[in-house]
Predicted model as a PDB file, atoms N, CA, C, CB and O in Angstrom, pLDDT in the B-factor column:
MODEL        1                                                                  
ATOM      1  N   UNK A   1      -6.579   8.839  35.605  1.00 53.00           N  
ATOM      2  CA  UNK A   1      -5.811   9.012  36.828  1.00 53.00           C  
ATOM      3  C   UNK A   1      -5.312   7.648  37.286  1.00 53.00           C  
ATOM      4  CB  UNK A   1      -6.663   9.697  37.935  1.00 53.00           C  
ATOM      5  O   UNK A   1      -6.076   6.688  37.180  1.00 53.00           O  
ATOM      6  N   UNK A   2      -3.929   7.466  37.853  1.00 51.00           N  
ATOM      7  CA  UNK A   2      -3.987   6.094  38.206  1.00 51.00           C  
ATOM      8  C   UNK A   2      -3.797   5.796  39.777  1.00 51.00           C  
ATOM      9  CB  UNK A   2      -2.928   5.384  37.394  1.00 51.00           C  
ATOM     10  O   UNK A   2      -3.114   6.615  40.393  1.00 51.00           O  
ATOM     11  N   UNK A   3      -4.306   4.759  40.451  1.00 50.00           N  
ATOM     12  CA  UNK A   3      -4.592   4.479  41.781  1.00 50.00           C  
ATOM     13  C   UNK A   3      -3.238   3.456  42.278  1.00 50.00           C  
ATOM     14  CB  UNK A   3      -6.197   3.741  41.875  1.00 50.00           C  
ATOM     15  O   UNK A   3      -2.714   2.453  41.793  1.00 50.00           O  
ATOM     16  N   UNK A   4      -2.959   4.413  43.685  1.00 52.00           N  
ATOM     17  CA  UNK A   4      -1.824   4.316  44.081  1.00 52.00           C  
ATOM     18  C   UNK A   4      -1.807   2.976  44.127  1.00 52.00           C  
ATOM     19  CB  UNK A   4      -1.496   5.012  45.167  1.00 52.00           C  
ATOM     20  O   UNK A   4      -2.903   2.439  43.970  1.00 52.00           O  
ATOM     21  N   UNK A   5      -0.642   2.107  44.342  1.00 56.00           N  
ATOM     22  CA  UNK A   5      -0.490   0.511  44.542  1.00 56.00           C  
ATOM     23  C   UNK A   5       0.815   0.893  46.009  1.00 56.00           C  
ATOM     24  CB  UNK A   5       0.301  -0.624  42.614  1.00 56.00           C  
ATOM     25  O   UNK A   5       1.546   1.862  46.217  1.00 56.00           O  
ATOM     26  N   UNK A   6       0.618  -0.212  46.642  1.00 61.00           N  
ATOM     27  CA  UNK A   6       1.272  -0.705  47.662  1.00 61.00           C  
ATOM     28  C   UNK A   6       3.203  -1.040  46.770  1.00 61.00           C  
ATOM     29  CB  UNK A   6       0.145  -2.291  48.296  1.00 61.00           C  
ATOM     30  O   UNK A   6       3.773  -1.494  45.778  1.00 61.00           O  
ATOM     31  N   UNK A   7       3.368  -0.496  47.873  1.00 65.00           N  
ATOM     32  CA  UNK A   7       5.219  -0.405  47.161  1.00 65.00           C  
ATOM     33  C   UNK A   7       5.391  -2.390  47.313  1.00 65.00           C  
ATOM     34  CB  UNK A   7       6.991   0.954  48.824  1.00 65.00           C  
ATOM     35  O   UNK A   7       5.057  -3.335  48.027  1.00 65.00           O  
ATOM     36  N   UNK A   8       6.029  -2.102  46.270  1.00 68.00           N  
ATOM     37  CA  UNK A   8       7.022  -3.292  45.930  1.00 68.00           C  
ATOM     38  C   UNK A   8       7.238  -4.054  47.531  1.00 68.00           C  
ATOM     39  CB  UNK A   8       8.731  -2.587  45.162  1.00 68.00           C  
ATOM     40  O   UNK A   8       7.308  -3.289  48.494  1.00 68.00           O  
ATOM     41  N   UNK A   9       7.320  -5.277  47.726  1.00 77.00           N  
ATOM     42  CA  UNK A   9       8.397  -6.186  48.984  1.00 77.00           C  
ATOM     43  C   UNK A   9       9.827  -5.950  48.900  1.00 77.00           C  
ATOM     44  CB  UNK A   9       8.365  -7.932  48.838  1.00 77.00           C  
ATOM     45  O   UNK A   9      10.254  -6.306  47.802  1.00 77.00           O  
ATOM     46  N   UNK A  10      11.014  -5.320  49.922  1.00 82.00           N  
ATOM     47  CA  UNK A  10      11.652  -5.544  49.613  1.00 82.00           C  
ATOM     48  C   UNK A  10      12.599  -6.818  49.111  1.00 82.00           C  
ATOM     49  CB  UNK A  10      11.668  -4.998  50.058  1.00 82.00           C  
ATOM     50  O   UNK A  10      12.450  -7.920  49.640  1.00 82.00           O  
ATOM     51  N   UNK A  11      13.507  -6.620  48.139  1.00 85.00           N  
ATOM     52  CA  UNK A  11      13.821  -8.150  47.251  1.00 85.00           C  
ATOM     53  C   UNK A  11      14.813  -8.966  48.564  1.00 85.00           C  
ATOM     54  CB  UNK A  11      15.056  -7.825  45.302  1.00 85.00           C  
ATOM     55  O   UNK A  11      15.778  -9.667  48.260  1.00 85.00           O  
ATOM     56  N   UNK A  12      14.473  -8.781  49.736  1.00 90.00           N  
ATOM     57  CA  UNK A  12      15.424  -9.243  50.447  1.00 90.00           C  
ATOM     58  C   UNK A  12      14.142 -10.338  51.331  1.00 90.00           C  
ATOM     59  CB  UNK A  12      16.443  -7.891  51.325  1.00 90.00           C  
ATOM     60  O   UNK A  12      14.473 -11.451  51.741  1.00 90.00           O  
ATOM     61  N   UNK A  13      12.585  -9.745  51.527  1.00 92.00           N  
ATOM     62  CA  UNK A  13      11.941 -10.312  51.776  1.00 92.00           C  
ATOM     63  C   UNK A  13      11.282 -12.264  51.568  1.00 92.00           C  
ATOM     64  CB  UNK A  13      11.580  -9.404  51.515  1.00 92.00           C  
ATOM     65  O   UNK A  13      10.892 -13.127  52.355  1.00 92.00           O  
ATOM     66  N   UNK A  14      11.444 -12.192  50.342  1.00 93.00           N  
ATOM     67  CA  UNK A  14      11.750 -13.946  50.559  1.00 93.00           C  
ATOM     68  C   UNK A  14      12.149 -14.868  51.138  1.00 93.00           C  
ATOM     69  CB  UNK A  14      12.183 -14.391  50.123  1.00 93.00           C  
ATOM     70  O   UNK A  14      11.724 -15.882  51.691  1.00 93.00           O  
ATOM     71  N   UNK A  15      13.552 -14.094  50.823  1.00 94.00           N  
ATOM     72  CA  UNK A  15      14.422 -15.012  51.339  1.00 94.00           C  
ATOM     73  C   UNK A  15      14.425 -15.403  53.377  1.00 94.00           C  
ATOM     74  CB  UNK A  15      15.887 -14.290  50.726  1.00 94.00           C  
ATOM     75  O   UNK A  15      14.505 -16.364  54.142  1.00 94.00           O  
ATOM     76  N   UNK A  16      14.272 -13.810  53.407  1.00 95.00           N  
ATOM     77  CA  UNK A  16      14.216 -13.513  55.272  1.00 95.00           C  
ATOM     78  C   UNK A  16      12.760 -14.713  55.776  1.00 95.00           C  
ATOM     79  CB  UNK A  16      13.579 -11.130  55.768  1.00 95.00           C  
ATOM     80  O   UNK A  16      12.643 -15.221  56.891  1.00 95.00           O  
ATOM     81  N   UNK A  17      11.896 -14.897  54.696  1.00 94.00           N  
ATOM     82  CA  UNK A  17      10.576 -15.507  54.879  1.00 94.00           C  
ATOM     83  C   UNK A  17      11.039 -16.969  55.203  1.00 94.00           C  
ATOM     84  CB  UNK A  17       9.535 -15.362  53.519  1.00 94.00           C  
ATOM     85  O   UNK A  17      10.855 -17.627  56.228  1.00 94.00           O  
ATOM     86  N   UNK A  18      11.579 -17.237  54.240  1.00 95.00           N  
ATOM     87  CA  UNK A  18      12.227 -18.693  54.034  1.00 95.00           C  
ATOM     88  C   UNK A  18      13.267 -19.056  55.362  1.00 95.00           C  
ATOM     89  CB  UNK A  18      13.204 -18.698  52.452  1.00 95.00           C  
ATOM     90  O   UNK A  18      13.122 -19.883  56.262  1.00 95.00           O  
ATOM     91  N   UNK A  19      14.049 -18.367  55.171  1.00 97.00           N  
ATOM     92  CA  UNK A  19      15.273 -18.796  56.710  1.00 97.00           C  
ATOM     93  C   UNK A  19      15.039 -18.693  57.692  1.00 97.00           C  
ATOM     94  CB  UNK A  19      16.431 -18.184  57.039  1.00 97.00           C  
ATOM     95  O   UNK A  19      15.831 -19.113  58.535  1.00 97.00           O  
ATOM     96  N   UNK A  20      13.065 -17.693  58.309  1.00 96.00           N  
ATOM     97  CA  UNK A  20      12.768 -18.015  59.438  1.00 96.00           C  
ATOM     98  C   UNK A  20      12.329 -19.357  59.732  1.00 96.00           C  
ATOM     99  CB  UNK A  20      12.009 -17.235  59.771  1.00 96.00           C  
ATOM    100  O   UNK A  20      11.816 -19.479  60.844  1.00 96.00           O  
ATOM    101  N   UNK A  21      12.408 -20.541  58.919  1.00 96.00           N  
ATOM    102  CA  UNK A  21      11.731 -21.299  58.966  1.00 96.00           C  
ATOM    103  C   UNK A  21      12.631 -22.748  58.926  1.00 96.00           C  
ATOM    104  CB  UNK A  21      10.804 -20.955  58.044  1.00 96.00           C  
ATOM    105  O   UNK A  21      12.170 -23.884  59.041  1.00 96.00           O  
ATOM    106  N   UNK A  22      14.361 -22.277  58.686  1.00 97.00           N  
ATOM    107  CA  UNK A  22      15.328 -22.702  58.617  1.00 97.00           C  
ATOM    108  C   UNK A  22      15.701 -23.829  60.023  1.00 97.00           C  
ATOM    109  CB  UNK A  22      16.071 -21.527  58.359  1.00 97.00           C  
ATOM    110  O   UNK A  22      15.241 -23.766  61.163  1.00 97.00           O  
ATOM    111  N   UNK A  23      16.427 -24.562  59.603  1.00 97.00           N  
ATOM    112  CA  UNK A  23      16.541 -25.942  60.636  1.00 97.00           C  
ATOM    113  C   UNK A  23      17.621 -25.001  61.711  1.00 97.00           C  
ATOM    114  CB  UNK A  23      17.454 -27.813  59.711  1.00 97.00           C  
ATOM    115  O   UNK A  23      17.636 -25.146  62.934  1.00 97.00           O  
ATOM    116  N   UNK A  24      18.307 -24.235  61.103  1.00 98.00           N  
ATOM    117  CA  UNK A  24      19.431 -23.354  62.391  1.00 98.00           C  
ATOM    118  C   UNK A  24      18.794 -22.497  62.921  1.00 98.00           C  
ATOM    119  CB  UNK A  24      20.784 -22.491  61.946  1.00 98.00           C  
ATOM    120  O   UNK A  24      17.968 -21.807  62.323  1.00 98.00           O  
ATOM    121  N   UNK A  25      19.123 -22.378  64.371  1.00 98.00           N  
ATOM    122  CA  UNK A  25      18.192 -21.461  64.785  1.00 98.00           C  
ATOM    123  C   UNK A  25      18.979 -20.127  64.701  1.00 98.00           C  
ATOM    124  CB  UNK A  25      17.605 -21.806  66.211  1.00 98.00           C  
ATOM    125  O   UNK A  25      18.382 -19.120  65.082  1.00 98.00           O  
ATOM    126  N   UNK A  26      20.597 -19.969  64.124  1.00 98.00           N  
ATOM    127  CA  UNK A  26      20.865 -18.718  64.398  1.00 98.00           C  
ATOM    128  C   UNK A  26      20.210 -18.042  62.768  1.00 98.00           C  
ATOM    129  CB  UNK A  26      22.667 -18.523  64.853  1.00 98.00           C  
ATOM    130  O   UNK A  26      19.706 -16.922  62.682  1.00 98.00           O  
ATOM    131  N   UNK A  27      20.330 -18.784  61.863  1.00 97.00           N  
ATOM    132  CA  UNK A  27      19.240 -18.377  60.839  1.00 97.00           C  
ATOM    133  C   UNK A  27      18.164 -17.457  61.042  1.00 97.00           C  
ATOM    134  CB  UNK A  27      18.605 -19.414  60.478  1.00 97.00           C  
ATOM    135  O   UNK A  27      18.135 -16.265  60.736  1.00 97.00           O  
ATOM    136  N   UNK A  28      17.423 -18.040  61.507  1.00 98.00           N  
ATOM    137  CA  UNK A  28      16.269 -17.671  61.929  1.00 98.00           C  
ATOM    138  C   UNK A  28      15.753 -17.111  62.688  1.00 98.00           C  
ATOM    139  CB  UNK A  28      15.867 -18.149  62.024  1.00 98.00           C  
ATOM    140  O   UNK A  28      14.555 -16.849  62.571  1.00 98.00           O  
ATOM    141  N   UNK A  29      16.643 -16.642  63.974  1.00 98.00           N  
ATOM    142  CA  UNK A  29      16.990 -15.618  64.568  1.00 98.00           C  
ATOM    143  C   UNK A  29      17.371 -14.294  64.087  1.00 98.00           C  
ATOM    144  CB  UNK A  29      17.726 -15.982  65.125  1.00 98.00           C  
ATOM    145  O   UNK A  29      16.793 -13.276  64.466  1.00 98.00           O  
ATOM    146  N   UNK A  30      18.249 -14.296  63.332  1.00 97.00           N  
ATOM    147  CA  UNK A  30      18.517 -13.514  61.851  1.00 97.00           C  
ATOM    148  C   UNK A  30      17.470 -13.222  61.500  1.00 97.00           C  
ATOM    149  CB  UNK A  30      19.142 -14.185  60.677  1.00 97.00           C  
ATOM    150  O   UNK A  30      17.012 -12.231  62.069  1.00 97.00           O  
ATOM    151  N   UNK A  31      16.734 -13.773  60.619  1.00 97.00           N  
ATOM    152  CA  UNK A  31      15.889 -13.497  59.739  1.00 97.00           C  
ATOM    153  C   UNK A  31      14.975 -12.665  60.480  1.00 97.00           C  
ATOM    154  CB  UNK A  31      15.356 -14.623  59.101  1.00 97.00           C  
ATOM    155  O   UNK A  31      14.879 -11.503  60.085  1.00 97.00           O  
ATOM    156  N   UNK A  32      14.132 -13.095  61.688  1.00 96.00           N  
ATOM    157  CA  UNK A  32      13.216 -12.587  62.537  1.00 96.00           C  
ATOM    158  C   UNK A  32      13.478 -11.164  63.117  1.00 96.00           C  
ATOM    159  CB  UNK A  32      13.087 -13.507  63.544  1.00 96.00           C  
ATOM    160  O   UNK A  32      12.607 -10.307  63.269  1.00 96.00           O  
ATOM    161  N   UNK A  33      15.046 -11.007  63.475  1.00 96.00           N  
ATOM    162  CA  UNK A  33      15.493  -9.527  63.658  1.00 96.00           C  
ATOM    163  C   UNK A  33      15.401  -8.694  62.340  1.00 96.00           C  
ATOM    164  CB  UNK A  33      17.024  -9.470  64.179  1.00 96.00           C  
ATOM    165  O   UNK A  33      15.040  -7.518  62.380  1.00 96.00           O  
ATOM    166  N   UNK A  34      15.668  -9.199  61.392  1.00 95.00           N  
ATOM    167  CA  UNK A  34      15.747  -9.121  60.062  1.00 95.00           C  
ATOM    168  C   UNK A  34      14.551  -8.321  59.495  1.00 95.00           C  
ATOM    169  CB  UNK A  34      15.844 -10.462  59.522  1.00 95.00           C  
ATOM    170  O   UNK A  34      14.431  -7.156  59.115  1.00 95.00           O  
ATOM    171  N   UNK A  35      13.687  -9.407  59.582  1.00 94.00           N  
ATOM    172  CA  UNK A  35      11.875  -8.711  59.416  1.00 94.00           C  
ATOM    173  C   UNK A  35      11.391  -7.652  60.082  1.00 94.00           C  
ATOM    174  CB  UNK A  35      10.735  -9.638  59.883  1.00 94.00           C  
ATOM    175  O   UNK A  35      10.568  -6.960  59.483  1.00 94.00           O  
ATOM    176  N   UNK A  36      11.741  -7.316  61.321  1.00 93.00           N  
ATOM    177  CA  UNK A  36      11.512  -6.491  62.127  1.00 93.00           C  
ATOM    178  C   UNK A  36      11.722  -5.129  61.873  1.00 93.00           C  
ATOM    179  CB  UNK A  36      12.030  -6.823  63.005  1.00 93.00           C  
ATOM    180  O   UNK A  36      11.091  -4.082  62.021  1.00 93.00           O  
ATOM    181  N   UNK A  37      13.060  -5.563  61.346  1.00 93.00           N  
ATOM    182  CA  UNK A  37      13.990  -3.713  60.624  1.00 93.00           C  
ATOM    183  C   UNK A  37      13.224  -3.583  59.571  1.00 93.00           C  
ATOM    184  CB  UNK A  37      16.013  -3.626  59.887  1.00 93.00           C  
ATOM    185  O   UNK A  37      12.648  -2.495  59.562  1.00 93.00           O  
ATOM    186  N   UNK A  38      12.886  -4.559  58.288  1.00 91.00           N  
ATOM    187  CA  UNK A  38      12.284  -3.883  57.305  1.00 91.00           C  
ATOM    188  C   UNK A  38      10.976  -3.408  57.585  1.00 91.00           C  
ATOM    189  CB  UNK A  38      12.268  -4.604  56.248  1.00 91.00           C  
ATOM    190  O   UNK A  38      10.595  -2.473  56.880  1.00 91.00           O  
ATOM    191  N   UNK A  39      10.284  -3.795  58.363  1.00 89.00           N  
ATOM    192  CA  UNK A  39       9.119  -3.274  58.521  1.00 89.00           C  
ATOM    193  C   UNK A  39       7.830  -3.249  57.191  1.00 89.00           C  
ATOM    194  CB  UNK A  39       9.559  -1.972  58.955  1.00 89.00           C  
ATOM    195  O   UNK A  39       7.251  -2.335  56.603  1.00 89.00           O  
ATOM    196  N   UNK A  40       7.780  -4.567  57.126  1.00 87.00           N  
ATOM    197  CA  UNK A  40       7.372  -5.398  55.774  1.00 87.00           C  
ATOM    198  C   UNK A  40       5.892  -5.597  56.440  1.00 87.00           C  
ATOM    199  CB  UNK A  40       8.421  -7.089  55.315  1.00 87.00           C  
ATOM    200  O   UNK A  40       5.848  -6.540  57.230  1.00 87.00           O  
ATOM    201  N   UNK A  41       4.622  -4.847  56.253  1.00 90.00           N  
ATOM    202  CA  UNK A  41       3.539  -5.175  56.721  1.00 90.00           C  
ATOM    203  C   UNK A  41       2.999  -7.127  56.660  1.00 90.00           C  
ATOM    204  CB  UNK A  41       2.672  -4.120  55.892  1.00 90.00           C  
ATOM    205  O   UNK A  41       2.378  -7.848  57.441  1.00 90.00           O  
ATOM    206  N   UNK A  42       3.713  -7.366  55.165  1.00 90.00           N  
ATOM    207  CA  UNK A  42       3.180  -8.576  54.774  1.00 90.00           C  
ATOM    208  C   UNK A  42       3.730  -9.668  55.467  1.00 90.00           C  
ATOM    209  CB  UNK A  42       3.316  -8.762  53.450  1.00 90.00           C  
ATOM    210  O   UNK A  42       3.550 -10.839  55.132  1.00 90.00           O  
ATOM    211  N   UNK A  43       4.611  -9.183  56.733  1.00 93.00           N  
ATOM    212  CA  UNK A  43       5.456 -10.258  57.416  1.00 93.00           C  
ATOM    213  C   UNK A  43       4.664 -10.761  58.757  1.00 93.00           C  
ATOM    214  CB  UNK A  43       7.004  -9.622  57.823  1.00 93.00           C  
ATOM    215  O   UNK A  43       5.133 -11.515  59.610  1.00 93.00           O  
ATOM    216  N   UNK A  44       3.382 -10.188  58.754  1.00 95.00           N  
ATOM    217  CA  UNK A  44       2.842 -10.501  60.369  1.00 95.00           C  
ATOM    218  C   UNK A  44       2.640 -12.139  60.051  1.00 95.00           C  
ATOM    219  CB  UNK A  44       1.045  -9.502  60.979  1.00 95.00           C  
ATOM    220  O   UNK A  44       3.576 -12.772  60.539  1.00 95.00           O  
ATOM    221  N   UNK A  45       2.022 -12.677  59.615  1.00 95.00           N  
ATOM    222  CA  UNK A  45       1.305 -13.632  59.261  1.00 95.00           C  
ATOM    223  C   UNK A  45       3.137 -14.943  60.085  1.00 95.00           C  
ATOM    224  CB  UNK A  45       0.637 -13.433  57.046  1.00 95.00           C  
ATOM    225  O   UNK A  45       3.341 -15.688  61.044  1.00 95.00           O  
ATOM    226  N   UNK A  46       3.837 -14.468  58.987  1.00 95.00           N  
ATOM    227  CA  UNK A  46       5.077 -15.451  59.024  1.00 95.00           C  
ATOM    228  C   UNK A  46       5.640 -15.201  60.515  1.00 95.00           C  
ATOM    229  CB  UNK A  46       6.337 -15.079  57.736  1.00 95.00           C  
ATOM    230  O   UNK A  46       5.999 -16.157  61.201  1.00 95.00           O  
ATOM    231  N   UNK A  47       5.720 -13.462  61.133  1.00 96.00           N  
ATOM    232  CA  UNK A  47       6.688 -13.270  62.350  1.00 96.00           C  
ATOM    233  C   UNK A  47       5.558 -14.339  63.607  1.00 96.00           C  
ATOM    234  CB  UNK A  47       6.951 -11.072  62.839  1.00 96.00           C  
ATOM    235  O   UNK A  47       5.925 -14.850  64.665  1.00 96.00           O  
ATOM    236  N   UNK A  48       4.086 -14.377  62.932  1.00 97.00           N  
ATOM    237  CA  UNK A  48       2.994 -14.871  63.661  1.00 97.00           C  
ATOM    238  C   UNK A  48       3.176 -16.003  64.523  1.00 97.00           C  
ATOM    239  CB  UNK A  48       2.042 -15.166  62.835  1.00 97.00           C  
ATOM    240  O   UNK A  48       2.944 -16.249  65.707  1.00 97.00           O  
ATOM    241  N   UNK A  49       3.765 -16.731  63.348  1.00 97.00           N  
ATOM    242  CA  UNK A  49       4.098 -18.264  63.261  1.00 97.00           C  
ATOM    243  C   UNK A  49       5.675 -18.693  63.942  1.00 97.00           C  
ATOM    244  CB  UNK A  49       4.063 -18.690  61.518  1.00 97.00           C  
ATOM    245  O   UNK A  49       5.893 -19.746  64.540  1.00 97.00           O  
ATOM    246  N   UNK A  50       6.417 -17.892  63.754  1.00 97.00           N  
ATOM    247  CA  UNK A  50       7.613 -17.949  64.675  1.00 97.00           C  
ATOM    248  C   UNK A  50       7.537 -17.528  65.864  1.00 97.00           C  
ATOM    249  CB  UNK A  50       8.600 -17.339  64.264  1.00 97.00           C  
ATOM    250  O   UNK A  50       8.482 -17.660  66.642  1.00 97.00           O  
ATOM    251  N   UNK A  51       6.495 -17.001  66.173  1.00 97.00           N  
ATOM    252  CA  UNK A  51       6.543 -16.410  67.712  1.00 97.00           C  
ATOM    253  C   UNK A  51       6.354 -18.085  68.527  1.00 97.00           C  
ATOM    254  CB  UNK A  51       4.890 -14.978  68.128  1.00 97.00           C  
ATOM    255  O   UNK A  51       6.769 -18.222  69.678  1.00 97.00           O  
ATOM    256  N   UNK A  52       5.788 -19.096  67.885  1.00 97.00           N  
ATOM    257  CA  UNK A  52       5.926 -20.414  68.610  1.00 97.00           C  
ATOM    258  C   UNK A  52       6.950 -21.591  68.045  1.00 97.00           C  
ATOM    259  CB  UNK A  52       4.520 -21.005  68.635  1.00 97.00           C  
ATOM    260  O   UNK A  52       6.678 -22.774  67.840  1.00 97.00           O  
ATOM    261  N   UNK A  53       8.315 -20.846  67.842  1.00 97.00           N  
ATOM    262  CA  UNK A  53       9.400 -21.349  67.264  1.00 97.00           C  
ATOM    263  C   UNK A  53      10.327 -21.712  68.751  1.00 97.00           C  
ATOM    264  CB  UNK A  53      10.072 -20.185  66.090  1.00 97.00           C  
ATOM    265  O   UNK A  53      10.689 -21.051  69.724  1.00 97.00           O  
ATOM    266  N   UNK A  54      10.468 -23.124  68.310  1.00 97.00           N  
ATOM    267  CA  UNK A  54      11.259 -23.904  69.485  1.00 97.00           C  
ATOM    268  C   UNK A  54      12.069 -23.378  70.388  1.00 97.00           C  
ATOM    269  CB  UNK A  54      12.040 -24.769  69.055  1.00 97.00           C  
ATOM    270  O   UNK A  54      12.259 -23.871  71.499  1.00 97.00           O  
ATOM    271  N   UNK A  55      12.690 -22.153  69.880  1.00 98.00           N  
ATOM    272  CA  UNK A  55      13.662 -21.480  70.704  1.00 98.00           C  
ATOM    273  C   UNK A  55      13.285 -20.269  70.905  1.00 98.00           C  
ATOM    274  CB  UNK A  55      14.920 -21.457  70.231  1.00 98.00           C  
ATOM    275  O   UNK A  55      12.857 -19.534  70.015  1.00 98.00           O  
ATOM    276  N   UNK A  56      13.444 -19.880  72.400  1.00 98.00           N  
ATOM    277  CA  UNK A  56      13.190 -18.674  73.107  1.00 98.00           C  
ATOM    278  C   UNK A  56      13.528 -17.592  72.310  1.00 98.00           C  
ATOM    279  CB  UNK A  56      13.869 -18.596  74.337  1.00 98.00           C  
ATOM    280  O   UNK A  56      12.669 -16.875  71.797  1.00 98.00           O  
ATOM    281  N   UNK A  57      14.750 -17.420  72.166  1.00 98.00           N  
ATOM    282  CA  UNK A  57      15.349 -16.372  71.347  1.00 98.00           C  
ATOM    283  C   UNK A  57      14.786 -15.900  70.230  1.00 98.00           C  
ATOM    284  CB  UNK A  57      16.451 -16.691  70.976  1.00 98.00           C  
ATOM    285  O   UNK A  57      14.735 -14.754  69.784  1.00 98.00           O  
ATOM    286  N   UNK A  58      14.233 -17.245  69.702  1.00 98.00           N  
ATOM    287  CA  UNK A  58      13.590 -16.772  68.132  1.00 98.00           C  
ATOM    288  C   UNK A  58      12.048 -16.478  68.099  1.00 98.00           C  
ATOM    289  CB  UNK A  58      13.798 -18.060  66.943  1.00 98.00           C  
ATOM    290  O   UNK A  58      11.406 -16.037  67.145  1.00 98.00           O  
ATOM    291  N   UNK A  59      11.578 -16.829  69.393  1.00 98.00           N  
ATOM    292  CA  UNK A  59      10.160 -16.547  69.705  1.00 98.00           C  
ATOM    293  C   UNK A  59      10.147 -14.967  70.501  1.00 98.00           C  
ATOM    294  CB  UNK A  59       9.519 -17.896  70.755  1.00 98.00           C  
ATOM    295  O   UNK A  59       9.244 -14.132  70.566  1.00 98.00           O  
ATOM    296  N   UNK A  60      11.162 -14.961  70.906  1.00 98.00           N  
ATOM    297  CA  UNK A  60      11.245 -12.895  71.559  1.00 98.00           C  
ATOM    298  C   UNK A  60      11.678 -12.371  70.445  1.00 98.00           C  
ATOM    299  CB  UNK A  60      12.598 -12.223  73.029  1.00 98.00           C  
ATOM    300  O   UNK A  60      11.001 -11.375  70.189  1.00 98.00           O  
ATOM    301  N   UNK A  61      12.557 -12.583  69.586  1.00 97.00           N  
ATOM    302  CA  UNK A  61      12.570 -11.978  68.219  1.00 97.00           C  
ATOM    303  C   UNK A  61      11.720 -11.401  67.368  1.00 97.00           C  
ATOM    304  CB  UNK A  61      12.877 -12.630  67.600  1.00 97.00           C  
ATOM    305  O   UNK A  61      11.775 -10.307  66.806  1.00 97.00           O  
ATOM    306  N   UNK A  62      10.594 -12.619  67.319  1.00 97.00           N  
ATOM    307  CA  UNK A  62       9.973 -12.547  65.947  1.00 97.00           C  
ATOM    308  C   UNK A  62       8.788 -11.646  66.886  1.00 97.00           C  
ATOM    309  CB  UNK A  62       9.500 -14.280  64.937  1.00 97.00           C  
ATOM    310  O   UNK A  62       8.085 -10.867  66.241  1.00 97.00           O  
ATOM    311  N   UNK A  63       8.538 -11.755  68.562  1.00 97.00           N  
ATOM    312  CA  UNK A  63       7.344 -10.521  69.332  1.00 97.00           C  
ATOM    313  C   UNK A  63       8.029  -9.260  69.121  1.00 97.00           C  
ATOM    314  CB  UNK A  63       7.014 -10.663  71.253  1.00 97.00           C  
ATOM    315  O   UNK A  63       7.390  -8.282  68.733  1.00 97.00           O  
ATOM    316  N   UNK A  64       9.137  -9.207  69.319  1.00 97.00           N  
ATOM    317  CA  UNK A  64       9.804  -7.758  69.057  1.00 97.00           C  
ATOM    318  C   UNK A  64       9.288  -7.191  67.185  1.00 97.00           C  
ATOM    319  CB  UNK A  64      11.955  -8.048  69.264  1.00 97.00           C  
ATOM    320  O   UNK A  64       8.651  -6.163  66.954  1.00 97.00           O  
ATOM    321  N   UNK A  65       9.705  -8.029  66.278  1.00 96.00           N  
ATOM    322  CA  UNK A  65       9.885  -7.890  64.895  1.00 96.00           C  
ATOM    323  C   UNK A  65       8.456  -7.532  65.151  1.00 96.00           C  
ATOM    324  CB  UNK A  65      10.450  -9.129  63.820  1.00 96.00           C  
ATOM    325  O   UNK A  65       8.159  -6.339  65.208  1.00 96.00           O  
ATOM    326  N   UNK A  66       7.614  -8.386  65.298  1.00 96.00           N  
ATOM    327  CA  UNK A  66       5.691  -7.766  65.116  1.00 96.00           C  
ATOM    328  C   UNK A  66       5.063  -6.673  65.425  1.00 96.00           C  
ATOM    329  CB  UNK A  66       4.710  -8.419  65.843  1.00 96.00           C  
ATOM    330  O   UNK A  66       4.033  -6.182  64.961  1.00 96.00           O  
ATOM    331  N   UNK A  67       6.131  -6.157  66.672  1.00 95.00           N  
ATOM    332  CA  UNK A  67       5.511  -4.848  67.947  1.00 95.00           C  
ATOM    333  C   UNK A  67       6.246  -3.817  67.116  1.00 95.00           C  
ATOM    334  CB  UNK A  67       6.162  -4.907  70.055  1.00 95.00           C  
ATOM    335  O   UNK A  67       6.025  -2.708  67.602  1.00 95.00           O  
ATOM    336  N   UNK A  68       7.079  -3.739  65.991  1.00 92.00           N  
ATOM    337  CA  UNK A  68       7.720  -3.069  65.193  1.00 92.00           C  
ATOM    338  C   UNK A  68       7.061  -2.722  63.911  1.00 92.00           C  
ATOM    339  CB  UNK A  68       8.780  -3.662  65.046  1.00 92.00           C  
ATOM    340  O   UNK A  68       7.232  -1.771  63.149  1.00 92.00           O  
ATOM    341  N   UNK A  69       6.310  -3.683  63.876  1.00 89.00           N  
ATOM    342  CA  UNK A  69       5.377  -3.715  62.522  1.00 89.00           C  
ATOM    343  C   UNK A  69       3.848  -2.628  62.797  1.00 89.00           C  
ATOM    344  CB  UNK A  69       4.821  -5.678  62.223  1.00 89.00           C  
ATOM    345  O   UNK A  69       3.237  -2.217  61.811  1.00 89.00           O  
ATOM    346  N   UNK A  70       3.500  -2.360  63.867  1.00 82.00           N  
ATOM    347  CA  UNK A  70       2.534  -1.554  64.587  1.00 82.00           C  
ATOM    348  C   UNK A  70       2.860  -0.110  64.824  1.00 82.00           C  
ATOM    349  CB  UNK A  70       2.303  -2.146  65.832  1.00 82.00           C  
ATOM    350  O   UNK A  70       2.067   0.610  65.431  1.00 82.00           O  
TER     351      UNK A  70                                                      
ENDMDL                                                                          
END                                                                             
């Protein structure tokens, strides 16, 4: 019998990982709305870490993207 596995990341996930972390903040703003829609369990850790990202916008983003992940 074989034991279910956790689906694939979507292939868009990297990259969204990477550009939250990007020197632009509309990047990363992006990305953080971004994470939110896919609803990527493996993204708490990263939306975690942007929630204390220099800019307001990208720190209500990435609380929205997390409260989405729940």
């Amino acid at each position: 019998a074989s034991t279910p596995t956790e689906a694939p990341e979507h292939p868009a996930f990297s990259i969204l990982a990477d550009l939250l972390f990007d020197s632009d903040r509309d990047l990363r703003l992006a990305a953080a709305e971004a994470l939110g829609r896919l609803r990527e369990k493996s993204a708490q850790p990263i939306l975690a870490a942007a929630v204390h990202d220099d800019d307001r916008l990208v720190q209500k983003a990435a609380q929205t993207a997390l409260a989405a992940l729940n």
